[in-house]
C-alpha positions in Angstrom: 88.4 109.9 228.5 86.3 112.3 226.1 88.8 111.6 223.2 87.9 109.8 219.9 88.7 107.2 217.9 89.8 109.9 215.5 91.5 112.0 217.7 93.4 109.3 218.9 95.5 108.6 215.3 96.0 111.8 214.9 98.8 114.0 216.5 97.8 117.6 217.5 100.9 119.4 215.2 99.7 117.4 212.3 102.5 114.7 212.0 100.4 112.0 211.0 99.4 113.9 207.6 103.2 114.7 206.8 104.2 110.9 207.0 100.9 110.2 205.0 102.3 112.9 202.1 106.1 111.2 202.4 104.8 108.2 202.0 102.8 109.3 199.3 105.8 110.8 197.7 108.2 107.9 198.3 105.3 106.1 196.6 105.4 108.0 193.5 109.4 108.0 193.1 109.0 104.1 193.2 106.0 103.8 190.5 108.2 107.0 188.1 110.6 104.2 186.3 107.9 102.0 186.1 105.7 104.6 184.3 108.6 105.6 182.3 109.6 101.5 181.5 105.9 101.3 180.3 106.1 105.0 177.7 109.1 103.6 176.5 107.9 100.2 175.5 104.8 101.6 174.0 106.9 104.2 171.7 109.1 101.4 170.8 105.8 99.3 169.7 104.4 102.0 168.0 107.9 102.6 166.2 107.9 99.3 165.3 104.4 98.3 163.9 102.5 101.8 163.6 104.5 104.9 162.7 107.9 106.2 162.6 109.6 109.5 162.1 111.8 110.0 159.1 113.8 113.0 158.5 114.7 114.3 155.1 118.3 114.7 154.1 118.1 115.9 150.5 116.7 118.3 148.2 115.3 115.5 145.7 111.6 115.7 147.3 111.9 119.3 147.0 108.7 121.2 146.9 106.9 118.5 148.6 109.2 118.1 150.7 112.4 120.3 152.5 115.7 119.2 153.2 115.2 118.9 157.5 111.4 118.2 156.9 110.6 115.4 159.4 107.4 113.0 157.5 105.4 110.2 159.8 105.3 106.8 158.1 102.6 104.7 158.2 104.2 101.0 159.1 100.8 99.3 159.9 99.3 98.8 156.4 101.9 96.7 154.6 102.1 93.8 157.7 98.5 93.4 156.4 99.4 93.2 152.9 99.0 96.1 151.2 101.2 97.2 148.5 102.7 100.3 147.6 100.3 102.7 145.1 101.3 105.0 142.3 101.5 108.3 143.4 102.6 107.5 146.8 105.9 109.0 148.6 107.6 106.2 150.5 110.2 105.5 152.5 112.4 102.1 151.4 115.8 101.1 152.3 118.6 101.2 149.9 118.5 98.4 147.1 121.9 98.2 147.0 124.2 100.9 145.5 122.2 104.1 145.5 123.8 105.2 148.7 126.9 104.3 148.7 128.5 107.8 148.0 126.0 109.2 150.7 127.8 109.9 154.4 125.8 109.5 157.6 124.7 112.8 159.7 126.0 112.7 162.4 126.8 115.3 165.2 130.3 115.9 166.8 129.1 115.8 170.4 129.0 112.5 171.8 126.6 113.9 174.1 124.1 114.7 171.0 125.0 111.5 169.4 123.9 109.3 172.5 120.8 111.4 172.9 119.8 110.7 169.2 120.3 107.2 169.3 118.0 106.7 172.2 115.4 109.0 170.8 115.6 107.5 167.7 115.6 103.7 169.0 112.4 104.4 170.3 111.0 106.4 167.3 111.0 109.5 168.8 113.2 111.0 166.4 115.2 110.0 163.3 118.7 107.9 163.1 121.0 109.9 162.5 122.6 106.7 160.7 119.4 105.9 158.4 120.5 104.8 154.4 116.5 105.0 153.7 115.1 107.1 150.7 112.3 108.4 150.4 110.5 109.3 146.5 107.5 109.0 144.9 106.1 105.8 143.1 105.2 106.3 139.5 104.8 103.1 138.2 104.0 99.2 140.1 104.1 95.8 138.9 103.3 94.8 135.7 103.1 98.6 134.2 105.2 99.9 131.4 106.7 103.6 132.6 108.9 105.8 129.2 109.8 109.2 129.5 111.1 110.2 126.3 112.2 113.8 125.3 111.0 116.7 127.8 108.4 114.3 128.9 105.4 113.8 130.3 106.0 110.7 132.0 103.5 107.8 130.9 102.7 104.9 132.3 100.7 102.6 130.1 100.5 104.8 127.6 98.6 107.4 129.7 100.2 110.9 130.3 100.7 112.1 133.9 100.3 115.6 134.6 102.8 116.5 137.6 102.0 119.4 139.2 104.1 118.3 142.3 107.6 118.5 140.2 110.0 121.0 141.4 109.6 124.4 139.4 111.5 124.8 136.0 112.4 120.9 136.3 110.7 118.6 133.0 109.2 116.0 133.7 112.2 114.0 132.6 114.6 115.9 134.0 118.1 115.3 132.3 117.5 111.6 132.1 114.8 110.4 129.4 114.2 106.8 130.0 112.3 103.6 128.8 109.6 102.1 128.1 110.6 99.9 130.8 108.0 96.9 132.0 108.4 97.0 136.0 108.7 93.7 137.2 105.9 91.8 139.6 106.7 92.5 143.1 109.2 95.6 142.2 108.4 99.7 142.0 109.5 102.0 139.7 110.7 105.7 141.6 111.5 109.1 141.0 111.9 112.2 143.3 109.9 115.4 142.6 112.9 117.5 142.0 113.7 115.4 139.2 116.9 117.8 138.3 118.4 116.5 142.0 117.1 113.1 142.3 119.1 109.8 141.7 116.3 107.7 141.6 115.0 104.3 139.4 116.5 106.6 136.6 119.9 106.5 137.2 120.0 102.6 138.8 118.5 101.1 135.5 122.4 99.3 134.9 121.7 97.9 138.6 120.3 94.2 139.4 116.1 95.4 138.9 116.7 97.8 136.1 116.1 100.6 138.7 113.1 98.8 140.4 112.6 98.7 143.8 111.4 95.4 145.9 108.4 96.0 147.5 109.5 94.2 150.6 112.5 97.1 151.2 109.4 99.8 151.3 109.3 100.6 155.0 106.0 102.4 154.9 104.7 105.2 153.1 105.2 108.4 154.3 101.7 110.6 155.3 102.5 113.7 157.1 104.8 116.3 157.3 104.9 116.6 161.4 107.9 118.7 161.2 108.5 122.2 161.4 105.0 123.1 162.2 105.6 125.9 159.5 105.8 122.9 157.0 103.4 120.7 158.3 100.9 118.7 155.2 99.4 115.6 154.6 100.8 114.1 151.6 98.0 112.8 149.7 98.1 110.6 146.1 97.9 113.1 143.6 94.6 112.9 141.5 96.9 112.5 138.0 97.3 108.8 139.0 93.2 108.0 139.4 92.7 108.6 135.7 90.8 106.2 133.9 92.9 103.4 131.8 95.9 103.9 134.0 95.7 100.5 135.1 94.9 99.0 132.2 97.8 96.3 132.3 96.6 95.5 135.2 93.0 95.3 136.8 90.9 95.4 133.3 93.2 92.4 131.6 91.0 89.6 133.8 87.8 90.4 132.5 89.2 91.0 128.9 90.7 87.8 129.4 87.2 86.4 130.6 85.3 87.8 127.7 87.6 86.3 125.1 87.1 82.7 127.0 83.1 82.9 127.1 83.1 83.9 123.4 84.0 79.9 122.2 81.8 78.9 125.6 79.0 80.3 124.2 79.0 79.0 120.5 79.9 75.5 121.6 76.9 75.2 124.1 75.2 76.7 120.7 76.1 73.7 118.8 75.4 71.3 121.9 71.9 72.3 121.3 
């Protein structure tokens, strides 16, 4: 008679609270693949449109960056138009023909290999089938890049001092080049060990003269994530903010403005 409401939905050896914490369990077990659906469609966003993990499979970066050295690129940037920038390292798929002596990595253990290509789908972790390369952008559109003897490189005429390049390398490396004009639209590459690089160099008898399109450049490459021993942003090297450097470019407008107003002026002159 005395017994309350309370008392009433509960059992006195405490049953009611264990099927309260199974169904709280069987609760959770139901919501885990959801949970994991949602992680996995977020990392495949992110590896899509934001950032992706690229591992390094050559020496050509070298010191900047280590053969096994895994580098974040930033993918956001060009989908809003943004072009690559001298002194940048980038990540751009194969124009055609620079990797075509180049075999895949891939692991013996079918096991590893199916564990890779899920990690990697999402952008967890590189392909272990990737043809990307990866270098540094000396020259864009519209400039005029020569290397001629044991360097230094110019571009426009201006001297680049390279204190990134791979000890006891020249600037040149074995391959003096140019001047070449790099066409609208295209980049002109090299890799910092420029003794173990194959880059715009060695392509120049390809379709582009070496160039790259700027719509194969996946992103450019920000971070060294990977080992933590290693890790290093990868900023653009102050060489390439020297005054004049982009003197084909940005200051030819305004030259071309002044030259116009010159005649402007002396006819309105002779109006009056």
């Amino acid at each position: 008679m005395g017994e309350s409401a309370e008392d009433s939905t509960t059992d006195k050896d405490g049953s009611g609270d264990r099927g309260s914490q199974q169904q709280r369990q069987r609760s959770f077990w139901k919501e885990l693949p959801i949970l994991v659906g949602i992680a996995l469609i977020l990392a495949l966003v992110i590896k899509t449109f934001f950032v992706q993990a690229f591992s390094i499979p050559s020496g050509s970066m070298e010191q900047t960056l280590k053969i096994g050295d895994r580098v974040l690129v930033d993918k956001l940037t060009p989908w809003f138009g943004s072009e690559p920038e001298r002194g940048e390292v980038v990540v751009f798929h194969d124009p055609g023909g620079w990797l075509n002596d180049e075999p895949t990595q891939r692991s013996n253990s079918a096991v590893v290999r199916g564990i890779q290509n899920v990690f990697s789908f999402i952008g967890l972790m590189p392909s272990s089938d990737e043809k990307d390369l990866i270098k540094r952008v000396i020259a864009v559109g519209g400039d005029t890049v020569e290397c001629q003897g044991s360097g230094p490189v110019k571009v426009n005429g201006i001297a680049l001092d390279e204190p990134y390049i791979f000890p006891g390398n020249t600037p040149c490396g074995e391959k003096p080049f140019g001047p070449v004009k790099v066409p609208d639209g295209r980049i002109w590459v090299m890799g910092d060990h420029r003794g173990d690089s194959l880059d715009s160099r060695y392509h120049q008898d390809q379709p582009g003269g070496g160039t790259v399109p700027v719509d194969n450049v996946v992103g450019r490459a920000f971070v060294v994530a990977w080992p933590i021993g290693d890790w290093a942003t990868l900023p653009v090297p102050s060489t390439f903010d020297q005054k004049g450097l982009s003197a084909a470019g940005p200051l030819a407008p305004p030259a071309a403005g002044a030259a116009l107003a010159v005649p402007a002026v002396w006819w309105l002159r002779r109006r009056r």
